[in-house]
C-alpha positions as CSV (number, residue, x, y, z in Angstrom):
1,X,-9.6,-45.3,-21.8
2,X,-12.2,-45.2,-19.6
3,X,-13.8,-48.2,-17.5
4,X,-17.3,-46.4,-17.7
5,X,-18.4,-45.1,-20.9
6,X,-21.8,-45.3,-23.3
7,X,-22.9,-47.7,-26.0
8,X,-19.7,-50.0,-24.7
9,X,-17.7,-50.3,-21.9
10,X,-13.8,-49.9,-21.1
11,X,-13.5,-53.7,-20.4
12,X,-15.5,-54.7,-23.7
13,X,-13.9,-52.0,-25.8
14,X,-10.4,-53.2,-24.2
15,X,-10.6,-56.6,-25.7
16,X,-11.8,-55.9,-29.2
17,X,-9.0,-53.6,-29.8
18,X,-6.3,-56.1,-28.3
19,X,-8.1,-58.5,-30.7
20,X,-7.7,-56.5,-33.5
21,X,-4.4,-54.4,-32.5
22,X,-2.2,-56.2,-30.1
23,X,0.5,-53.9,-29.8
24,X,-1.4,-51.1,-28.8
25,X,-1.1,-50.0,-25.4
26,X,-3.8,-49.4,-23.2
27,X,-4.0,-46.9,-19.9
28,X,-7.6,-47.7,-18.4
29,X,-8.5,-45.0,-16.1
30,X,-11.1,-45.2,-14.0
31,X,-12.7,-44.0,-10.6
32,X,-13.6,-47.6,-9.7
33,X,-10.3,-49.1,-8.6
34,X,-11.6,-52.1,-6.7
35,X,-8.6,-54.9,-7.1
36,X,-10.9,-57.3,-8.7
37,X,-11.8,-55.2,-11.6
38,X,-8.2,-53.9,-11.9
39,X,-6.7,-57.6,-12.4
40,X,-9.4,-58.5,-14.3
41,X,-8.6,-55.4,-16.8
42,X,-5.2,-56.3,-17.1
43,X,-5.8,-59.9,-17.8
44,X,-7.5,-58.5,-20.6
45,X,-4.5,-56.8,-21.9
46,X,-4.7,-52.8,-20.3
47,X,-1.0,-52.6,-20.1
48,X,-1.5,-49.7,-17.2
49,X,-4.1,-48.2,-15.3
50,X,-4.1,-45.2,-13.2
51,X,-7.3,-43.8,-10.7
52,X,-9.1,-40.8,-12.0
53,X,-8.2,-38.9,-9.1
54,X,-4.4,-39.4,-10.0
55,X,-2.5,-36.0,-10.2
56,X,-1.5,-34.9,-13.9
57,X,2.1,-35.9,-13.3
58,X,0.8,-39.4,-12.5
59,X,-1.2,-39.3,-16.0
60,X,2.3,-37.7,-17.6
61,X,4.5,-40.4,-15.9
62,X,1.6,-43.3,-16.9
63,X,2.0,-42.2,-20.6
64,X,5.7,-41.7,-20.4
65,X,6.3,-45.3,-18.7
66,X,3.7,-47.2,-20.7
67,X,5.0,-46.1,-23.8
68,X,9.1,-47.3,-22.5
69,X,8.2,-49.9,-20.6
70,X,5.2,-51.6,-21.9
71,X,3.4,-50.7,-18.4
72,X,2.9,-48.5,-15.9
73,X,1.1,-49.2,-12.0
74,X,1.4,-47.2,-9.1
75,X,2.9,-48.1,-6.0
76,X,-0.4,-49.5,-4.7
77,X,-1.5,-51.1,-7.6
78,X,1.8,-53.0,-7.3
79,X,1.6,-53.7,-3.8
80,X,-1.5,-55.7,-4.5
81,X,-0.5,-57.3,-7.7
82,X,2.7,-58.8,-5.5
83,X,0.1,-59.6,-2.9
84,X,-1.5,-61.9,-5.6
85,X,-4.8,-60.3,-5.1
């Protein structure tokens, strides 16, 4: 799902359907990948989220992974999630 979209945004849109459906997973995609916002969407429940500018095999292995594992973050997303951003 997208961070930036009409009528409501990926963060609001992100919580009502954890709300409503917990187990879905969620792959935010967005071209703003400023940590902040990143940890802020995944302490709302995105269970992944990958840059618009990713290749198509990251999308592919974002979809695989989140759908085995729960979760998928790239190497620099993880980098700064073990840095405690």
């Amino acid at each position: 799902m997208d961070y930036r979209m009409p009528i409501m945004d990926g963060r609001e849109a992100l919580q009502i359907i954890k709300a409503k459906y917990p187990e879905v997973k969620v792959i935010m995609i967005s071209v703003h990948d400023e940590p902040d916002l990143i940890m802020d969407l995944i302490a709302k429940g995105a269970n992944s989220f990958i840059s618009k500018g990713s290749t198509s095999d990251t999308l592919f292995n974002a979809i695989t992974r989140t759908h085995i594992d729960g979760h998928y973050f790239d190497s620099n997303l993880s980098r700064l999630m073990m840095n405690g951003v």
